[in-house]
C-alpha positions in Angstrom: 24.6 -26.5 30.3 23.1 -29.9 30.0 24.1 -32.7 27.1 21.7 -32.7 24.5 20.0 -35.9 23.2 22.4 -39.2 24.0 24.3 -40.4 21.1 24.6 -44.4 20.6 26.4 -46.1 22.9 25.6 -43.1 25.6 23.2 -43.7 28.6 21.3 -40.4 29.4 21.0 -39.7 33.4 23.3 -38.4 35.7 27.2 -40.1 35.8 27.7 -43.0 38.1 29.5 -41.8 41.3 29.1 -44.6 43.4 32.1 -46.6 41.2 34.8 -48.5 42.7 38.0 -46.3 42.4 40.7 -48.8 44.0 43.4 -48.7 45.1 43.7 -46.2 47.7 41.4 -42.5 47.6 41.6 -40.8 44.0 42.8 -37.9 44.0 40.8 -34.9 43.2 41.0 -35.0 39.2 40.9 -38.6 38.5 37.6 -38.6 40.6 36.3 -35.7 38.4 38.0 -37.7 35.4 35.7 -40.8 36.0 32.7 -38.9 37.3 32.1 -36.3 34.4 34.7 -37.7 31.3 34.6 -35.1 28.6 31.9 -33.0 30.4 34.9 -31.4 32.4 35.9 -29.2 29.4 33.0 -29.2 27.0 29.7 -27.8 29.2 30.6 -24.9 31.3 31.6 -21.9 29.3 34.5 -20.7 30.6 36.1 -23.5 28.4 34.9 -22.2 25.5 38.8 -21.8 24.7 38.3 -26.0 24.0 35.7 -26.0 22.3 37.8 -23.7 19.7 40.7 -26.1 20.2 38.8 -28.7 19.4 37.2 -27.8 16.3 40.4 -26.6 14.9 41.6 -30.1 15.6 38.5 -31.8 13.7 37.2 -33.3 16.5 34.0 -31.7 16.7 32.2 -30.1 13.7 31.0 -27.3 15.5 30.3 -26.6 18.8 26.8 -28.5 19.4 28.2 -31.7 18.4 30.8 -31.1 22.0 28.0 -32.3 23.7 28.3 -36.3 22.1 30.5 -38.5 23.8 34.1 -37.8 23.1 36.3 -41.0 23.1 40.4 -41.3 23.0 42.2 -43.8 20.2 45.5 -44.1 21.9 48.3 -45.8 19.4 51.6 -47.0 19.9 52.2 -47.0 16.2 55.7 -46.6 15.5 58.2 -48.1 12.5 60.7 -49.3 15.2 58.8 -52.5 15.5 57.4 -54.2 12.8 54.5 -55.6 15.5 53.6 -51.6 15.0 53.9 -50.6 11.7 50.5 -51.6 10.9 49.0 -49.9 13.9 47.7 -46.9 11.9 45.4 -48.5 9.6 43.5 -50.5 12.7 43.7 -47.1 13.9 41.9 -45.8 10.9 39.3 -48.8 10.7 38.6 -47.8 14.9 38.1 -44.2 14.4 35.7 -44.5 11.0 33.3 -46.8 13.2 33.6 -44.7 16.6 32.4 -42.1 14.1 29.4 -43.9 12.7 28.7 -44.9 16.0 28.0 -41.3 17.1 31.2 -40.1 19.1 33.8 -37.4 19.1 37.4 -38.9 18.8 40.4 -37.9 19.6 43.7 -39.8 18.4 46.7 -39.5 20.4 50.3 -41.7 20.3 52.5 -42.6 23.1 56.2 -43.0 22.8 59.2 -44.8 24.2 58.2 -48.6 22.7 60.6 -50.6 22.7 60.6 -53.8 20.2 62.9 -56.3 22.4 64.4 -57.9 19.4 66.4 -54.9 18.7 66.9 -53.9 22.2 68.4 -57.0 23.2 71.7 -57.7 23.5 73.2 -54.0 24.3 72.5 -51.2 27.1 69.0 -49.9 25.5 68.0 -53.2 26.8 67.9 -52.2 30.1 65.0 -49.3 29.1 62.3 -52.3 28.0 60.6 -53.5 31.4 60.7 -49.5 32.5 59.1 -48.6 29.3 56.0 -50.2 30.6 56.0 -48.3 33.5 56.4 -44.7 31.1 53.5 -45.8 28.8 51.2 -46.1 31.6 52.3 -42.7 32.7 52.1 -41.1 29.3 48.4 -42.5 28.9 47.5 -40.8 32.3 48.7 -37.8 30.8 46.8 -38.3 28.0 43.5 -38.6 29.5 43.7 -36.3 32.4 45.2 -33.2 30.0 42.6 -33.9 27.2 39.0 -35.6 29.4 37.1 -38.4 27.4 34.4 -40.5 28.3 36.7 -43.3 27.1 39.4 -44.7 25.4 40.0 -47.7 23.2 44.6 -48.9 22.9 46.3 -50.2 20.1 49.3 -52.0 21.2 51.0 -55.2 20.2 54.4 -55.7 21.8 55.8 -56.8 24.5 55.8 -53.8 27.7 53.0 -52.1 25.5 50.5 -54.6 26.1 50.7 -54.5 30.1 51.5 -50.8 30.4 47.8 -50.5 28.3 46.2 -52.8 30.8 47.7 -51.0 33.8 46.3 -47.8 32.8 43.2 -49.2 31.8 43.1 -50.2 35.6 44.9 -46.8 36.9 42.2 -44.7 34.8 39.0 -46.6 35.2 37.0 -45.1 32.7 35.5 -47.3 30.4 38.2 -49.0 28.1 38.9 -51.9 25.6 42.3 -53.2 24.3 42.9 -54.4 20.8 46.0 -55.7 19.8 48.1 -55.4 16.3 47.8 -59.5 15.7 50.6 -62.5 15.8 53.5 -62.3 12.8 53.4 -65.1 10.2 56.2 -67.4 10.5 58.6 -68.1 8.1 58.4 -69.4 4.8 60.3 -72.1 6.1 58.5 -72.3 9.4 61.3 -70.4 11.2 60.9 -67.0 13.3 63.2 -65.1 15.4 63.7 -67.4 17.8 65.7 -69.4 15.1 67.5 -66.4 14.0 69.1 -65.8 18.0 69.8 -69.5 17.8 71.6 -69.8 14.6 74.0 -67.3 16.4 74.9 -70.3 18.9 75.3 -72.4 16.2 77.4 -70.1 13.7 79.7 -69.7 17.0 79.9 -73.3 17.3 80.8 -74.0 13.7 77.4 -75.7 12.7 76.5 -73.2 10.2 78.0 -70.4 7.7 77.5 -67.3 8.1 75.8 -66.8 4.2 73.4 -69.8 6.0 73.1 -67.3 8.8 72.0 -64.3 6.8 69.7 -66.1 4.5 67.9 -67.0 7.9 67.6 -63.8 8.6 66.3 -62.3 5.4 63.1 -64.8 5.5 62.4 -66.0 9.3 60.3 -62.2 9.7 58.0 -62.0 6.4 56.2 -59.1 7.7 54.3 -56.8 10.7 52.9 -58.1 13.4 54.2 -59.6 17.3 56.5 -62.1 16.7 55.3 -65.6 16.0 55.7 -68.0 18.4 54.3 -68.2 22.1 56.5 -65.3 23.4 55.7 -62.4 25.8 53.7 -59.4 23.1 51.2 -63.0 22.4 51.1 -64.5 25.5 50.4 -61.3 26.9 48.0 -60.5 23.7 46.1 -63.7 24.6 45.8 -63.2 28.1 44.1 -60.2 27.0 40.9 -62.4 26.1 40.6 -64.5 29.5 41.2 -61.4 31.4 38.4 -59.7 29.7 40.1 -56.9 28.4 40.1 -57.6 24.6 37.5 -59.6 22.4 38.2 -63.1 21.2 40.9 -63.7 18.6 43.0 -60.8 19.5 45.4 -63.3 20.9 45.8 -65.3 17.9 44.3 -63.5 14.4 47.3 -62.7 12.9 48.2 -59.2 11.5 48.6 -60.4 8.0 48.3 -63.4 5.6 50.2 -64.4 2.9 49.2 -62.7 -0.6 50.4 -65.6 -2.8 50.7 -69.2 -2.9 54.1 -69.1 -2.9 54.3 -67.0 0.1 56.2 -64.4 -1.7 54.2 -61.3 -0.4 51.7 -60.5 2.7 48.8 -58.4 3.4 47.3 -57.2 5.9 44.7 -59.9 7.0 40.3 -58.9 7.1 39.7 -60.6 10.3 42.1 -58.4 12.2 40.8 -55.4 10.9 37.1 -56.9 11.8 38.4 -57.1 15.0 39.3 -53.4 15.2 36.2 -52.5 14.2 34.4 -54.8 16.6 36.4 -53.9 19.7 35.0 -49.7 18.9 31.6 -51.5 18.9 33.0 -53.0 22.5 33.5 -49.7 23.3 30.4 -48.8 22.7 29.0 -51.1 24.8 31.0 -50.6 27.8 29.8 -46.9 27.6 26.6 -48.3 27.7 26.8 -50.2 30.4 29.0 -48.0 32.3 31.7 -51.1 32.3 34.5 -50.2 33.6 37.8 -52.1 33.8 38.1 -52.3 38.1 35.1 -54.1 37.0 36.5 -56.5 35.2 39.6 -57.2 36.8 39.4 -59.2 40.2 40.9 -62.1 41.5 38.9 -64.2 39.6 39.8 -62.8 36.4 43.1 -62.6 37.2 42.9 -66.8 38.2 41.2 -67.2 35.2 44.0 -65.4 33.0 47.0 -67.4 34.9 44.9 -70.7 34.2 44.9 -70.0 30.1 48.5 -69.1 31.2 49.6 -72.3 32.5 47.3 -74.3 29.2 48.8 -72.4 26.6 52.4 -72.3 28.0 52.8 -68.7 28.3 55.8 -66.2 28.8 57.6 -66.1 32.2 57.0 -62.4 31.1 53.6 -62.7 31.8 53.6 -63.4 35.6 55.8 -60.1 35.7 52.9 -58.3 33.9 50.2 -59.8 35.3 51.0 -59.3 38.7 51.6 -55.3 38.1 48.1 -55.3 36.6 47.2 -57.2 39.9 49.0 -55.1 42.1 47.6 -51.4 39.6 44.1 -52.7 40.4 44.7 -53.0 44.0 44.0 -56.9 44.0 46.0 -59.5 46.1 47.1 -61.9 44.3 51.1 -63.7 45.3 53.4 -66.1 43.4 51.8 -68.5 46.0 48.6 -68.6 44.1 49.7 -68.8 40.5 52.0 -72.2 42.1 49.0 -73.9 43.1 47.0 -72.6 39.8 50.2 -74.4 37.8 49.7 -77.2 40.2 46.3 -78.0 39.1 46.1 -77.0 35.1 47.7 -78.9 32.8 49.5 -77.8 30.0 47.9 -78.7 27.0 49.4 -76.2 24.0 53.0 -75.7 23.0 54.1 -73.0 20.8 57.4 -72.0 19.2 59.7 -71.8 21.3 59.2 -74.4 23.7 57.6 -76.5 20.6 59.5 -75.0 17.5 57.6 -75.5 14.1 54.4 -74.7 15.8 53.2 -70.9 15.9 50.4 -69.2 16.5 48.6 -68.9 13.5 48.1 -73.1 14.1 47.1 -72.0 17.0 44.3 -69.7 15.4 44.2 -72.8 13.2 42.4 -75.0 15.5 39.9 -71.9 17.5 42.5 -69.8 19.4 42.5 -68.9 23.0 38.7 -70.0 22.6 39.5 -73.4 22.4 42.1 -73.5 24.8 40.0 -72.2 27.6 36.8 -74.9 26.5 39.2 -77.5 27.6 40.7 -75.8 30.8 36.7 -74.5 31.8 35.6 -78.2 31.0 31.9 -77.9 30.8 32.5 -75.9 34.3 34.2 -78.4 36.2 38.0 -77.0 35.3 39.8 -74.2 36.7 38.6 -71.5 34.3 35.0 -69.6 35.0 33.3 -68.3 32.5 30.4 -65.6 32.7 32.7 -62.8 34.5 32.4 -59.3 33.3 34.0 -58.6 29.8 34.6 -55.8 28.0 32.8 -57.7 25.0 30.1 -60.3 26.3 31.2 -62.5 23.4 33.8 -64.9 25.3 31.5 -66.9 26.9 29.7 -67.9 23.5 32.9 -67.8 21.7 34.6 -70.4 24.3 31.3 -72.7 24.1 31.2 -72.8 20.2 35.3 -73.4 20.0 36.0 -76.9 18.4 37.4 -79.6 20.9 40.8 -80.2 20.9 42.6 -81.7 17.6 44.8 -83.7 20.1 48.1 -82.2 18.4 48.5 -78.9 18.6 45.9 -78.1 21.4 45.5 -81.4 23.4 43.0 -82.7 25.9 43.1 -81.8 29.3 43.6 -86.2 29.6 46.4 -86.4 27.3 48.1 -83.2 28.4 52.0 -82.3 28.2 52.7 -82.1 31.4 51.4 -79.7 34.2 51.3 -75.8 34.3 53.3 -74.8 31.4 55.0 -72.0 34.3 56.3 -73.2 37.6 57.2 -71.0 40.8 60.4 -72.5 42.7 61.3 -71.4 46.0 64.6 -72.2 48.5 67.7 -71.0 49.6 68.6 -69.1 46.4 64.8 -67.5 45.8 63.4 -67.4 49.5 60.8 -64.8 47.4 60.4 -67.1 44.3 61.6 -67.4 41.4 59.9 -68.5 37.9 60.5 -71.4 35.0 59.1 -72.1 32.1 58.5 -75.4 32.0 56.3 -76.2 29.1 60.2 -75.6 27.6 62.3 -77.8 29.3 63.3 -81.3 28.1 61.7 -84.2 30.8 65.0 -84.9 31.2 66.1 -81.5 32.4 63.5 -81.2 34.8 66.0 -82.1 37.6 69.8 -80.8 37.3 72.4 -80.0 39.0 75.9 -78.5 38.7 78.6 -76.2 39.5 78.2 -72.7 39.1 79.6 -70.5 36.3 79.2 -66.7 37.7 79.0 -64.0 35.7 78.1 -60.5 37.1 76.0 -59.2 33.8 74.1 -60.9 30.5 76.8 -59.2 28.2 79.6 -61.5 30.3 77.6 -64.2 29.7 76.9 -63.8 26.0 80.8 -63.5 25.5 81.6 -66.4 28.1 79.2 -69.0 26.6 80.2 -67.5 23.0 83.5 -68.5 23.9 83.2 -71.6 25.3 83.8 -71.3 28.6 80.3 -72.7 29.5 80.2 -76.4 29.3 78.0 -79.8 29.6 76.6 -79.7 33.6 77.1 -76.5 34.4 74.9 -73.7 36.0 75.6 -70.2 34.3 74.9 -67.7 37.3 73.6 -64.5 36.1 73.5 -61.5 38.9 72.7 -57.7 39.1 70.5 -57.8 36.5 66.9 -57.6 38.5 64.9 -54.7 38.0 67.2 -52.7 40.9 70.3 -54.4 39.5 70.1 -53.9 35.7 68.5 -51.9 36.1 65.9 -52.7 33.8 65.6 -56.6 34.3 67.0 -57.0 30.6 65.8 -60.1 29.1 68.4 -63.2 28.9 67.7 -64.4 25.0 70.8 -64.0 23.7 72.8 -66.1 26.2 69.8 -68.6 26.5 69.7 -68.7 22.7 73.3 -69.2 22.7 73.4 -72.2 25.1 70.6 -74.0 22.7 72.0 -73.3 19.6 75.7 -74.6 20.8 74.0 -77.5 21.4 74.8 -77.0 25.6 73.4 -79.2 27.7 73.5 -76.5 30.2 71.4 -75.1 33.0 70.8 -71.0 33.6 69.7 -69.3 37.1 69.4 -65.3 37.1 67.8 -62.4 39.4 66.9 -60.8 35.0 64.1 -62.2 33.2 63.9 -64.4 30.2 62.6 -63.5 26.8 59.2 -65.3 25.8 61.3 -66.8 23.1 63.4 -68.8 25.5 63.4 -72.2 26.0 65.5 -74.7 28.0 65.7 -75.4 31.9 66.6 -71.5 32.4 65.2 -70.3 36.2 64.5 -66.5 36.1 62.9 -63.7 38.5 64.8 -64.6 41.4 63.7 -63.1 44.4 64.8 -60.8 46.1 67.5 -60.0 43.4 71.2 -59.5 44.1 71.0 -55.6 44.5 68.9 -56.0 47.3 71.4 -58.8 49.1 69.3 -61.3 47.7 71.5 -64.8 47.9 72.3 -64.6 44.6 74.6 -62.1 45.5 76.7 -64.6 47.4 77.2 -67.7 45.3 80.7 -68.7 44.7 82.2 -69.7 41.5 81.8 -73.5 41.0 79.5 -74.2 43.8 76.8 -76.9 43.2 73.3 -75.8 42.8 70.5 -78.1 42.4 67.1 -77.7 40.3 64.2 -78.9 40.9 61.4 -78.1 38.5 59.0 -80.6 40.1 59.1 -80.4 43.7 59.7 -76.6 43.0 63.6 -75.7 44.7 65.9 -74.6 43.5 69.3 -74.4 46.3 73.0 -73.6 46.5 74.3 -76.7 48.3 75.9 -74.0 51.2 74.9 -73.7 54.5 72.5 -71.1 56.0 75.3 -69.9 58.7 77.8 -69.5 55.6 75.3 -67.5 53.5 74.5 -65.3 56.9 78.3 -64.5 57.0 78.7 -63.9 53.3 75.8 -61.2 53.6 77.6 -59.3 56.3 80.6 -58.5 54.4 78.5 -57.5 51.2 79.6 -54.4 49.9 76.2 -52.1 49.0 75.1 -52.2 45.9 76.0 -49.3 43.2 73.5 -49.2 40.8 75.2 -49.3 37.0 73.0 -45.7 35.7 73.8 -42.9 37.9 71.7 -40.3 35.5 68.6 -39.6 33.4 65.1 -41.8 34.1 66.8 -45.0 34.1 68.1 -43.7 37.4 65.1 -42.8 39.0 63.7 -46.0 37.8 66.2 -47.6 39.6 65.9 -46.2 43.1 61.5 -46.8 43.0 61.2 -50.2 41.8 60.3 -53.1 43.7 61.5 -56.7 43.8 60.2 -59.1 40.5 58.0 -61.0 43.1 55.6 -58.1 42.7 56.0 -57.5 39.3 58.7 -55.0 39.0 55.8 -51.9 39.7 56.9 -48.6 41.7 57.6 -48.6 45.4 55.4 -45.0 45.4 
């Protein structure tokens, strides 16, 4: 059987098989996956059980209309975290124009997402980072159990987000990613961030609890990623200088406020005009058989880490965005984003490393658009416009953006300082190890100080809680990497508890950070303690030095001691001994490749 006439967005002729299908030889399916999409099961006639399958689902109206393009809405839509709890009515926006546009759809949900904010702080922590490594998986299941031509991801959170781009890589059929949309802060221009720090400060006796609580009841007003700069909308962002997503998904927010008193929210038009744009995207990538191996290259990659370093990003996002490197079989090393941090300066800051300032100012004053005008400067700055996109709007969109206000987006001139992210290397991250510095006080920017060890984040919660971290020192967190958590649990709670003490403390762990954390706090150390990293052999109240600017960051012992130390390390037990968590733990690799799978 042949398809009958080409619906929109469908190219008539025979399917491209000359695409690139990095990294490594596809194995048989895949290869058939990419070649023939939804042709696998709806033209030869022994699948005729399908077709049945299918119309009982609603998918097709009968079985001539099989032969249109069938296309996959895959949602992460889930109650759990109000970044996702809006999800479904995108999702409805998406499919009603994929419809009009011609196409079959299918509408599928993947589980396990994890919202970080209620993770954090006990073991289901420890199941975040891997989660991104299960949604990729579940989407590959998705797509090579049920064929499509292509699909189109609704995400919004934090592991969601890069476990959608990794598939989108893995799968290489023609794909676009569309994001939930930024929270609304506060009434009171307050958001999470100042709900984990008014713990620190209830501790230290600077607030009442009833002062606590009343936070809490109004610092989340609705859906949507949560407001400031953190990891779900520096990762959302990045989704528009990588190519991935259209303008605006960084920034639009999910809702806006339905009164002038800011009493009651809605959900906001642009977003869902985004939605409905990004199934026209589809469309178009269909069209021009666009595929995301196409769109993700070294360039694009430099290009994202450049808006990275402007806007002040997540340390999160060098985790993510070297697994989508590494998923799309492009070389790309902490090396590289050092010099790229070297040479953009950082011109936006963002709750938390500039609290009062979210991202719908960001939106405010052109979004992700305007940020990239003044890192691309006319095409003599570090970003490159023109590069394949799933959209073909950036370019224009980045050209039309308004110049810089000077306040909350500045010129490249009359910037904050350099790269908002720095890579430090020396004797305690031989591999690397990542800060963010567009949240560290000038004055923090060099420190050093004794060590305060503690072998887990939940010892240094309590420890730090109760007091026993002080003015000067370095709190030491260990065997919490992605081997040694396992999990690489983010560090907000004890990072949010040294701020909101009022510490004038510094923080170095082998874990990762939240996006929300601010403060001269080192994370990402490479290779972690598990693997007999050094971290694993610094003593309780030895000096460490840090050096944000010339990039070290040292324990002031000598190599010969360290050498010795080493030998007499006992082997690392990892803390799960059952379920995936376990397997998780034996197959990942070190943070300086971006947590992925060994295999």
């Amino acid at each position: 059987m042949n398809r009958k006439k080409a619906a929109p967005g469908e190219k008539k002729g025979k399917p491209d098989s000359s695409r690139k299908t990095r990294p490594g030889k596809a194995v048989d399916g895949l290869e058939k996956l990419r070649q023939l999409g939804s042709r696998i099961i709806t033209e030869p006639e022994h699948m005729v059980s399908a077709w049945s399958l299918m119309r009982a689902a609603g998918v097709i109206r009968n079985f001539p209309s099989r032969f249109r393009p069938t296309v996959t809405i895959i949602n992460s839509f889930s109650t759990q975290i109000p970044g996702h709890t809006h999800l479904r009515e995108l999702e409805a926006v998406i499919k009603k124009e994929l419809s009009r546009l011609g196409f079959n759809v299918w509408v599928a949900n993947v589980g396990g997402v994890v919202c970080d904010g209620i993770a954090m702080g006990h073991f289901g922590m420890k199941y975040s980072l891997a989660s991104r490594e299960l949604i990729t998986d579940q989407i590959e299941t998705i797509l090579m159990a049920h064929p499509a031509d292509a699909w189109i991801g609704i995400g919004n959170c934090d592991k969601i987000v890069p476990g959608m781009f990794n598939a989108m890589v893995r799968m290489n059929i023609p794909a676009v990613y569309v994001g939930g949309g930024p929270m609304l802060a506060g009434r009171d221009n307050t958001d999470l961030i100042s709900i984990f720090e008014a713990v620190g400060k209830k501790a230290a006796g600077r607030i009442t609890a009833r002062q606590l609580e009343r936070l809490a009841a109004n610092a989340c007003p609705g859906c949507g990623s949560c407001a400031g700069m953190f990891t779900a909308n520096s990762m959302n962002c990045l989704g528009e200088a990588l190519g991935l997503a259209l303008p605006g998904n960084g920034t639009v927010t999910a809702e806006v406020w339905a009164d002038k008193k800011k009493t009651r929210t809605r959900l906001n038009p642009r977003r869902l005009e985004l939605a409905r744009a990004s199934a026209r995207a589809l469309g178009r990538c269909l069209e021009l058989k666009l595929r995301p191996l196409d769109i993700i290259t070294q360039a694009s990659l430099d290009n994202a880490f450049a808006c990275d370093m402007a806007m002040g990003g997540s340390t999160n996002t060098i985790l993510h965005t070297l697994a989508l490197a590494h998923s799309a079989g492009v070389t790309y090393d902490l090396h590289r984003i050092d010099s790229l941090s070297r040479r953009v300066p950082c011109i936006c800051k963002v709750s938390p490393s500039r609290p009062g300032v979210h991202m719908e100012d960001i939106d405010a004053k052109g979004g992700v658009a305007a940020i990239v005008r003044e890192v691309w400067a006319k095409g003599k700055g570090e970003f490159k416009l023109g590069l394949p996109e799933v959209s073909g709007a950036f370019m224009a969109a980045v050209k039309k953006a308004p110049a810089p206000d000077g306040d909350i987006i500045r010129t490249r001139k009359k910037p904050f300082g350099s790269g908002g992210l720095a890579v430090l290397f020396g004797n305690l991250a031989p591999q690397g190890a990542v800060v963010k510095v567009a949240g560290v006080e000038p004055d923090m920017l060099r420190f050093t100080g004794p060590a305060r060890v503690f072998e887990s984040e939940e010892a240094a919660r309590d420890g730090i809680l109760a007091g026993r971290v002080k003015d000067g020192d370095v709190v030491v967190i260990r065997y919490e990497g992605p081997r040694g958590g396992p999990g690489m649990q983010e560090m907000l709670s004890p990072t949010a508890a040294i701020q909101g003490a009022g510490i004038r403390a510094a923080l170095v762990t082998d874990g990762r950070f939240s996006g929300g954390t601010r403060g001269l706090c080192v994370g990402h150390v490479s290779p972690e303690a598990a693997a007999g990293g050094p971290l694993a052999l610094v003593r309780e109240g030895e000096t460490i030095h840090i050096d944000a600017i010339d990039r070290r960051v040292e324990v002031a012992v000598s190599g010969r001691e360290l050498a010795a130390r080493r030998k007499k390390l006992p082997p690392f037990q990892s803390k799960v001994k059952h379920g995936w968590l376990a397997r998780y733990s034996r197959n990942v690799s070190s943070a300086d490749r971006g947590g992925v799978f060994e295999i």
